[in-house]
C-alpha positions in Angstrom: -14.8 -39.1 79.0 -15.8 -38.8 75.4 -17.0 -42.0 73.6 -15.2 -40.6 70.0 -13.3 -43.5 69.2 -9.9 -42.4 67.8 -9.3 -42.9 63.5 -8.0 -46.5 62.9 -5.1 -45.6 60.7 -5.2 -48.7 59.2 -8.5 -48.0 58.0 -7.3 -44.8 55.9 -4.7 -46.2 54.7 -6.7 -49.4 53.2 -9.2 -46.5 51.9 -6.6 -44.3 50.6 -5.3 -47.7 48.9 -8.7 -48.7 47.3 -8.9 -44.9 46.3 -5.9 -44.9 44.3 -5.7 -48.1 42.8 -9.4 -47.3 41.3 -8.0 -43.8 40.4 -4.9 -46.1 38.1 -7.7 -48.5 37.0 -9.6 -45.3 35.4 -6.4 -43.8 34.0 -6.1 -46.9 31.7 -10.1 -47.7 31.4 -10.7 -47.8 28.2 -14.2 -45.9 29.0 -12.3 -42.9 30.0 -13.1 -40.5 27.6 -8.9 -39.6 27.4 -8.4 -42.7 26.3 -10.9 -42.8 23.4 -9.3 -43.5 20.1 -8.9 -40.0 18.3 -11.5 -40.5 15.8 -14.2 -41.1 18.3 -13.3 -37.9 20.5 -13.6 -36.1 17.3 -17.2 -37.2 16.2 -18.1 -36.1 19.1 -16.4 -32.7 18.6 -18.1 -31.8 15.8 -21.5 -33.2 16.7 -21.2 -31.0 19.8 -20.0 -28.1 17.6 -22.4 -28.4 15.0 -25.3 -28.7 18.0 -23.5 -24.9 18.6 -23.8 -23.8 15.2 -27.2 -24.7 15.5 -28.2 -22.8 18.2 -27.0 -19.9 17.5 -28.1 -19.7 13.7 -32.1 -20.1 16.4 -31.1 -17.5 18.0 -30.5 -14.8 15.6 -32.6 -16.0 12.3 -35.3 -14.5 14.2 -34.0 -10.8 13.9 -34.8 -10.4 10.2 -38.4 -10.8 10.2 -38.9 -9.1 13.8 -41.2 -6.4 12.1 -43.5 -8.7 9.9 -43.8 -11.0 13.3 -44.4 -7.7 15.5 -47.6 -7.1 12.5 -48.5 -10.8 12.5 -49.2 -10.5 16.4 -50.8 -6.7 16.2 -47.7 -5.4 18.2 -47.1 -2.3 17.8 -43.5 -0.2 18.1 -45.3 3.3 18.0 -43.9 3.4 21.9 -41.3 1.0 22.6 -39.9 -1.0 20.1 -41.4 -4.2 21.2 -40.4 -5.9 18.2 -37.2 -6.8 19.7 -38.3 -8.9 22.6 -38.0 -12.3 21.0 -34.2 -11.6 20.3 -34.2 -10.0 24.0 -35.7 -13.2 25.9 -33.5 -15.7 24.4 -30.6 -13.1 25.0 -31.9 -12.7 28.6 -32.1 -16.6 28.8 -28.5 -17.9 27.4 -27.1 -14.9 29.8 -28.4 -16.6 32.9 -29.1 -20.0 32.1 -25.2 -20.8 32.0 -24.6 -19.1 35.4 -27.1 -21.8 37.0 -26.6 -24.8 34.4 -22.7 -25.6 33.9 -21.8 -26.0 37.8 -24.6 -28.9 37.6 -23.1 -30.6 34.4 -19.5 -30.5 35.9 -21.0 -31.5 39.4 -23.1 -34.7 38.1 -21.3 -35.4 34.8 -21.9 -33.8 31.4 -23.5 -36.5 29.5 -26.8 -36.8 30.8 -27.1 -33.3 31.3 -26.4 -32.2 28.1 -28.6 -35.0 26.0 -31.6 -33.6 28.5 -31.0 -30.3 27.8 -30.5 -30.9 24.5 -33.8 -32.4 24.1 -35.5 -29.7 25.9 -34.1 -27.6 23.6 -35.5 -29.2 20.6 -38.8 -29.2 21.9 -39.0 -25.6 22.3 -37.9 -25.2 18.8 -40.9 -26.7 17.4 -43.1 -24.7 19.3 -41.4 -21.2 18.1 -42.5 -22.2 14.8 -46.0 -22.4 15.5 -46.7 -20.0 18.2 -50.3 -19.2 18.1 -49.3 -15.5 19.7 -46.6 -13.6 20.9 -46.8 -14.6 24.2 -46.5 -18.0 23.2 -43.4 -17.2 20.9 -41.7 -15.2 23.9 -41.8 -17.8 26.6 -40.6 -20.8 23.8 -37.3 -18.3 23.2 -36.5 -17.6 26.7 -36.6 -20.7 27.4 -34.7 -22.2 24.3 -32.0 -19.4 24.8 -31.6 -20.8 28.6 -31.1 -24.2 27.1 -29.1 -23.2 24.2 -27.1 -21.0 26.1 -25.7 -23.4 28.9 -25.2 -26.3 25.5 -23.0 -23.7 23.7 -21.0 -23.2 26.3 -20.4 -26.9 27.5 -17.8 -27.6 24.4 -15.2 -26.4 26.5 -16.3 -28.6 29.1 -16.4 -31.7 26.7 -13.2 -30.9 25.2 -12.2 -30.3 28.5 -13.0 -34.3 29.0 -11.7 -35.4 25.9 -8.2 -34.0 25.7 -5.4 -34.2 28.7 -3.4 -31.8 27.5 -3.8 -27.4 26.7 -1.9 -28.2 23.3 -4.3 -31.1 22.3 -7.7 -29.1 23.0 -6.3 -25.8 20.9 -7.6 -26.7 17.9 -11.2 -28.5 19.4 -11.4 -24.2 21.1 -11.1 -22.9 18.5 -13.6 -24.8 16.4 -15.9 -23.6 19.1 -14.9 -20.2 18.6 -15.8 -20.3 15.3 -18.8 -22.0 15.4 -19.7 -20.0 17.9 -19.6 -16.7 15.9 -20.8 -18.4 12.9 -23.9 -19.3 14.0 -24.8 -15.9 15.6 -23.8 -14.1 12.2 -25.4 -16.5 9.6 -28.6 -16.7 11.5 -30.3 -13.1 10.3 -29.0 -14.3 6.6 -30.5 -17.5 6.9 -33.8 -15.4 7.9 -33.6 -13.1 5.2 -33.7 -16.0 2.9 -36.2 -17.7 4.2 -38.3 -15.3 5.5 -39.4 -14.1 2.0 -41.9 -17.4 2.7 -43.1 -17.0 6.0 -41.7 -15.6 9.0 -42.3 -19.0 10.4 -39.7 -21.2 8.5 -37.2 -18.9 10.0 -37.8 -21.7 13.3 -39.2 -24.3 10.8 -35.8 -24.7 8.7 -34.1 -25.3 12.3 -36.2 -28.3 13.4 -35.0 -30.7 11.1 -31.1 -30.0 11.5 -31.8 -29.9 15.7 -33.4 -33.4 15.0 -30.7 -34.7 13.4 -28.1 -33.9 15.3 -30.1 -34.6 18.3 -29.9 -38.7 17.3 -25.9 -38.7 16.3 -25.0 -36.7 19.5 -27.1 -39.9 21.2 -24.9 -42.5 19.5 -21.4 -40.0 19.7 -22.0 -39.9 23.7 -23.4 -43.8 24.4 -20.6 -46.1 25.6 
């Protein structure tokens, strides 16, 4: 005789109960991001779209000054044109960093994820900026590319938890579309202009703007 007990169904029904009357409760909590007044969810829009802007202006201010860094470094392009790398490895790193890093933020919530990898992301900015050698510089831009490649594409994910409806989140889309381009274009002006300095304020001018932003995403995304 098995000793399975059978399923009280009063049990699952007092649990389905408690399930849905929490479920209402959140629906009307004012802590549910939907129910945010509209200003709010749009702070936090642009923070999260300037953060995206930013990112991709990192990873393509680099491109301008590729050859005077490849000289800096004693790299040479007489055989393969290893110049390019540092636009490769952050490449290489925002193709497969989303593939493993946005099933985790919509798995254990996007907040906390995002303000961590956002911070890890600004720490490998400063070091790009003073790489002692290209090693260094290589390893700071695969990583930052990982980073910066799962944060740029989470905007659809926090717009995704801001607005209910398809028609609402249109125009938060397609600020992120054109952020997203932005950035990637602007960046090898922005190193043109400042690389007639140093091939190093191509990272430099990006630490203060990441900083920035950094604190007023923190007060856009605490309760």
């Amino acid at each position: 005789m098995s000793n399975d007990s059978p399923t009280d169904p009063t049990s699952s029904s007092q649990l389905d109960g408690t399930l849905e009357v929490s479920q209402k409760v959140w629906e009307n909590s004012p802590a549910n991001p939907f129910n945010w007044p509209e200003d709010r969810k749009w702070r936090l829009a642009l923070v999260v779209a300037a953060v995206t802007l930013l990112i991709g202006l990192n990873a393509t201010s680099i491109t301008t000054p590729s050859l005077v860094i490849a000289e800096k470094f004693h790299v040479s392009d007489h055989h393969f044109p290893h110049s390019f790398w540092p636009v490769t490895v952050w490449n290489t790193g925002a193709a497969i960093g989303p593939m493993v890093g946005l099933p985790l933020l919509e798995n254990f919530g996007i907040r906390t994820g995002y303000l961590l990898l956002y911070a890890g992301f600004t720490l490998m900015v400063i070091p790009q900026a003073v790489a002692p050698n290209f090693a260094t510089l290589l390893v700071t831009r695969a990583i930052a590319g990982a980073l910066g490649g799962i944060l740029q594409n989470a905007l659809e994910q926090v717009s995704g938890d801001l607005w209910r409806t398809d028609k609402e989140r249109n125009l938060p889309i397609t600020l992120y579309t054109f952020v997203y381009v932005a950035g990637v274009t602007l960046g090898p002006a922005l190193g043109a202009i400042v690389g007639s300095l140093s091939w190093r304020w191509s990272a430099t001018t990006s630490c203060h703007p990441v900083i920035t932003d950094g604190i007023l995403l923190g007060c856009s995304m605490s309760n």
